[in-house]
DRENSEMI-289273 format. One record per atom (N, C-alpha, C, CB): z, x, y. Coordinates in pm, whole numbers, plus 50000, padded with zeros to 5 digits. Glycine has a CB too. Example, Ala and Ser with C-alpha at 12.3 -4.5 7.8 and 13.67 -1.06 7.14 Angstrom:
<rs>
507805131949431/507805123049550/507805132049670/509055113149553/507085128549775/507145136749894/507875129050003/505725140849940/
</rs>
This chain:
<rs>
500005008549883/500005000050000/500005008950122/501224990350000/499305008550218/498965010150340/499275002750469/497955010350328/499395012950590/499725002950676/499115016550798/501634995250668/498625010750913/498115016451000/499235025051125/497245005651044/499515036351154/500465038051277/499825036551404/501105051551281/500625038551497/499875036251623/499265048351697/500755029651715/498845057851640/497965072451638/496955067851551/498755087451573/496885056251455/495645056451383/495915060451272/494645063551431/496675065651258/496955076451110/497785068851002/498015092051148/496915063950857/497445058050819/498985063050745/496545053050770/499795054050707/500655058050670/501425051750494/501265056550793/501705057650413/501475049350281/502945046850246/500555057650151/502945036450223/504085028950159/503655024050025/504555017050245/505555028949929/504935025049770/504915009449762/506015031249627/504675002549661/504614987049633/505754984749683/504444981249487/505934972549812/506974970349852/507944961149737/506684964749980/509464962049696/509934948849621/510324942349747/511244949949498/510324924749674/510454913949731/511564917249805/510514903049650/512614926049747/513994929149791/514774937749748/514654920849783/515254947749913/515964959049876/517564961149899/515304968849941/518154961949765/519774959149743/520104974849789/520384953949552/521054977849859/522594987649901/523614986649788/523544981050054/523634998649745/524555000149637/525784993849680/524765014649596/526304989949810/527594982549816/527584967749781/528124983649948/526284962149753/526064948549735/526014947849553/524524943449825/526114957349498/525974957949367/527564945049343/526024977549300/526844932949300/528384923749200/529744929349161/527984920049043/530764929049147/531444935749065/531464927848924/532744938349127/532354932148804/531804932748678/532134912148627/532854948348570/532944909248701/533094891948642/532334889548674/533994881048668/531444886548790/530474879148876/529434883448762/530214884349055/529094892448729/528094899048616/527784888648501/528824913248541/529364887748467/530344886848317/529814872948322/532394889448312/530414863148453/530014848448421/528314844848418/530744838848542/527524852148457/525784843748528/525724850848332/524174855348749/526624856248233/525724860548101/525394849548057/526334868647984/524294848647951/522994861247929/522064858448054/521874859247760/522304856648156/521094859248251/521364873648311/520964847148377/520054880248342/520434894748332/519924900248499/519484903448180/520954903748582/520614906248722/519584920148743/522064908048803/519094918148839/518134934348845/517764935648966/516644936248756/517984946449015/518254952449163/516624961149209/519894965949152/516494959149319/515624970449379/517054984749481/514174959049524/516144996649388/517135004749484/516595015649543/518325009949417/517065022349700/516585027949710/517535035549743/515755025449750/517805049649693/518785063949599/518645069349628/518885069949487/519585083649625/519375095949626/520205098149500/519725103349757/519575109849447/520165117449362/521505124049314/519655123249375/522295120549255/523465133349266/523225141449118/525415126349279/523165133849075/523325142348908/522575137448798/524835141548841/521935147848741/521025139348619/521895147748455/518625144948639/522215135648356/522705142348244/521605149348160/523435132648162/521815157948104/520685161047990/520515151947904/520905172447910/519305148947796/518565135147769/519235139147616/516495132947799/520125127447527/520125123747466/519295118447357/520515121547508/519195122847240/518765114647116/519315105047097/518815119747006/519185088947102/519465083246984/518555072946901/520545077847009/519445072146797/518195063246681/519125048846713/518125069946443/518395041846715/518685023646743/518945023246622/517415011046798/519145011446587/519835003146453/518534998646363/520854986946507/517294996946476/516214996946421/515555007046356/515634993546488/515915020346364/515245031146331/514165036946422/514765028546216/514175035346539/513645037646691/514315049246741/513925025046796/513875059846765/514685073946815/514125071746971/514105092246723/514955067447072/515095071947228/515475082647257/515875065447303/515115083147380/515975094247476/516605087147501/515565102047593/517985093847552/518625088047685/519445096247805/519595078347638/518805087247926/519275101148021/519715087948170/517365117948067/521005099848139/521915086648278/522095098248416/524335078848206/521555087948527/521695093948643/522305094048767/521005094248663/522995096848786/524085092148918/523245094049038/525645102548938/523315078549118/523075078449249/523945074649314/522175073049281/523715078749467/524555073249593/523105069149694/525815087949676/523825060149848/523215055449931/524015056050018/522695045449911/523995056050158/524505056950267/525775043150268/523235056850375/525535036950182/526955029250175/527765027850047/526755015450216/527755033749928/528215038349825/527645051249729/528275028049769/528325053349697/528035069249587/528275068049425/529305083149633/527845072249331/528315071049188/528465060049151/529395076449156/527155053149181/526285043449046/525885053548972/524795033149084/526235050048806/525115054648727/524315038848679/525775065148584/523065052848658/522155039548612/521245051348463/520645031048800/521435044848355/520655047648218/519615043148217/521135043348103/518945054648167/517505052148107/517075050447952/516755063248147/516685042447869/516585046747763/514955046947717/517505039347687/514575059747729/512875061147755/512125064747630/512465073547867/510855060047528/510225067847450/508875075847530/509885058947330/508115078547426/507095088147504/506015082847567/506495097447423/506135067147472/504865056647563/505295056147655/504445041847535/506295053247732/507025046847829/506535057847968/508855045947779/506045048848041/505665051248205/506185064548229/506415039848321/507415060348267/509205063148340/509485079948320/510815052448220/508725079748166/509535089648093/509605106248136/508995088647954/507725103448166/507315118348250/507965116148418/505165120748257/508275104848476/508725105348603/510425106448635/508135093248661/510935104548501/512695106648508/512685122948467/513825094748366/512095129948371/511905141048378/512095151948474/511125140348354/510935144448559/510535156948689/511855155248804/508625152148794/512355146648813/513855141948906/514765151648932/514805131348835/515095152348992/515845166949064/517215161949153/514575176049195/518305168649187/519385160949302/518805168549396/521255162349295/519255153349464/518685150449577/517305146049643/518925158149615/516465142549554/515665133849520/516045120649592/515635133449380/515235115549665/515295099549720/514205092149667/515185097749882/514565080749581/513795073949449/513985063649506/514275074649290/512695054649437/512835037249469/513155030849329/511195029149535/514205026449269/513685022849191/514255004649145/513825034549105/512874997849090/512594986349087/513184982048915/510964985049132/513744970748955/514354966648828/514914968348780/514144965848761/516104973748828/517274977748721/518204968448677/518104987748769/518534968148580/519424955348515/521144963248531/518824951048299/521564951648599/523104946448577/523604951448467/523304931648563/524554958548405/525474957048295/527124959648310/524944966048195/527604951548236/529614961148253/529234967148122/531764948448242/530214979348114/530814985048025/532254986548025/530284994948017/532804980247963/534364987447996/535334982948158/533965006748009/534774970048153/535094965648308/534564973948450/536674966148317/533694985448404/532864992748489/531154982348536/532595008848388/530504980948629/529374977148637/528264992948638/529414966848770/527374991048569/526294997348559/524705000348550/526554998948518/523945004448604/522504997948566/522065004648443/521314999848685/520714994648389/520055004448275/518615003148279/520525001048121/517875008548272/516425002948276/516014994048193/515535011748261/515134983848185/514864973148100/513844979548015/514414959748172/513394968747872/512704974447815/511114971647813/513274973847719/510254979047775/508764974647818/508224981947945/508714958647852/508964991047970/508624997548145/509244989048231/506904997848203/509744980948221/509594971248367/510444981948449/510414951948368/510934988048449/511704993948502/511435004148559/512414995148447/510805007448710/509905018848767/510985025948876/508325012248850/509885039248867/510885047748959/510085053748996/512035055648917/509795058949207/509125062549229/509905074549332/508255053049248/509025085449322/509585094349396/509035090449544/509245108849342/510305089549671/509905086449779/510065102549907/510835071949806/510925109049884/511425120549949/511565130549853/512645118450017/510845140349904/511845153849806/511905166549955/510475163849601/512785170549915/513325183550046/511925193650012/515405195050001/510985195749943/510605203949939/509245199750046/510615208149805/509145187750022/507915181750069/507305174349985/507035190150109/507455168849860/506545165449767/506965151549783/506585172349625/506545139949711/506955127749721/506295123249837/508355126449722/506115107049831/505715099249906/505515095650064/506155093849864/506535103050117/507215104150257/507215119050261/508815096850276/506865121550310/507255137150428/508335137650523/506065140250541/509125143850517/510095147450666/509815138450799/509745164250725/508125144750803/508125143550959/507695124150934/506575157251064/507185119850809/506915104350823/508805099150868/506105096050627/509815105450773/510645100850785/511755103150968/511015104950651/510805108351023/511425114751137/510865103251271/510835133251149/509975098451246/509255088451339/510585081551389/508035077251258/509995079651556/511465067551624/510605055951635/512385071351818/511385041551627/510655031151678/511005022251568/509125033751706/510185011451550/510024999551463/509645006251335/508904988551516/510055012751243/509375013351128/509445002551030/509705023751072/508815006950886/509044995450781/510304994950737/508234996450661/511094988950668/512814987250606/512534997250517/513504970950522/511824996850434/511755008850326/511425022850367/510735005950226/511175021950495/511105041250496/512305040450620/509025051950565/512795029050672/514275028850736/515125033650647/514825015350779/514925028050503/516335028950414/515805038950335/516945014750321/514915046550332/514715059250261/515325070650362/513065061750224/514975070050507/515255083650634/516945080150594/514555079950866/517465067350617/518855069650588/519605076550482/519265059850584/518505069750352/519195078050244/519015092350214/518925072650133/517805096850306/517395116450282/518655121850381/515295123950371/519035113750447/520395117450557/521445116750500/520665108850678/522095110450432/523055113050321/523125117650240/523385107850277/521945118850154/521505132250052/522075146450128/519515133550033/521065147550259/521065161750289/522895164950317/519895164950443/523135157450382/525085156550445/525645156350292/525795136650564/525595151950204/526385143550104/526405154349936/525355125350087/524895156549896/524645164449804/524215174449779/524305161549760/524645185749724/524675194249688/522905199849682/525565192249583/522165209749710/521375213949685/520855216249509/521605222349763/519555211049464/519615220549321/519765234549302/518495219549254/520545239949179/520565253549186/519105258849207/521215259049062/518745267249275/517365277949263/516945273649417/515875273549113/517005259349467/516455255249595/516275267449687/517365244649661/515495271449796/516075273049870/515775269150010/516275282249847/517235269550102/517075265850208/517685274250323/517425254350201/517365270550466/517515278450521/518995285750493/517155273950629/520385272550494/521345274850476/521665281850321/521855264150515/520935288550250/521545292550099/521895304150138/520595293149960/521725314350213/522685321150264/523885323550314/522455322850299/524145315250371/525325307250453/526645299950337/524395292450550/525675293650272/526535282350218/526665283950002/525475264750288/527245288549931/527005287249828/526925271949743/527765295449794/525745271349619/525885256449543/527225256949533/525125253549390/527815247049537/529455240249456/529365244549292/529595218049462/528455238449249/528305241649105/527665253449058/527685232249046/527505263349112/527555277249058/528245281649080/526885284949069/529005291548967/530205298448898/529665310048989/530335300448708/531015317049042/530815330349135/529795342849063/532495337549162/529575352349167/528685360349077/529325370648970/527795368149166/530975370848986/531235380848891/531865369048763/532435394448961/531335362248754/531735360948647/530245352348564/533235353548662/528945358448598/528245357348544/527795367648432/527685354248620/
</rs>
């Protein structure tokens, strides 16, 4: 999807959803508990904090998944996880892969679940469940810096993406190897000092 700026220069926006949820609007787990079996599903738009390494498991069916759970935050809550459980047909699978922290993702459809009186998302099954890279610090992804730097009327979705690359950058941790101007300055949190490598 496309949309024209006022320089002429077009500017691309991914498939808009009908509607974009703030991790603070996420239900808590009764509200969930009573609408069962109807199954809620969020549009979100994330940043990255942490991706687990991907899991084997075999279903009950004899179906071997991955599974790989990823913690996001947004400028008004932090540490949703949301699970993936991906095979190799599956869309998702090469695009949860390439995901990095601090990554600002859209992603469409995620289903509602409690565990344990916790609320959580998981991706649904069949693909419905998409994820698109919208920001990356390096430059790659959908948005660029400088799209996200524009003043004025923009669209809600690259409003609530500039917000969320602004809490990313304030909020999370760089990937190890990144670098930025500040990696001099500032060491990752999660790398172990150098003498005890």
């Amino acid at each position: 999807f496309m949309t024209v700026s006022s320089t002429g220069k077009p500017t691309i926006i991914a498939p808009v959803p009908s509607h974009l949820s703030d991790l603070e609007d996420v239900p808590p787990a009764p509200r969930i508990l009573a609408l069962n079996p109807q199954t809620i599903t969020l549009n979100l738009i994330v940043g990255i904090i942490s991706i687990a390494q991907p899991r084997s498991v075999t279903t009950r069916w004899g179906r071997t998944l991955s599974l790989v759970e990823i913690l996001v935050g947004d400028d008004t809550k932090s540490g949703f996880a949301v699970t993936f459980w991906l095979d190799r047909e599956n869309a998702a699978t090469a695009e949860i892969s390439s995901l990095r922290r601090q990554d600002v993702v859209l992603m469409q459809n995620v289903a509602l679940h409690v565990f344990r009186g916790k609320v959580y998302g998981q991706s649904l099954r069949k693909g419905m469940t998409k994820v698109t890279l919208l920001w990356r610090r390096e430059g790659s992804g959908l948005y660029t810096t400088r799209d996200l730097a524009k003043r004025g009327q923009v669209h809600p979705q690259l409003a609530k993406t500039k917000q969320v690359k602004d809490w990313v950058l304030k909020f999370v941790g760089a990937h190890v190897g990144v670098k930025t101007r500040a990696t001099t300055a500032r060491v990752s949190w999660d790398k172990p000092p150098d003498d005890t490598q």
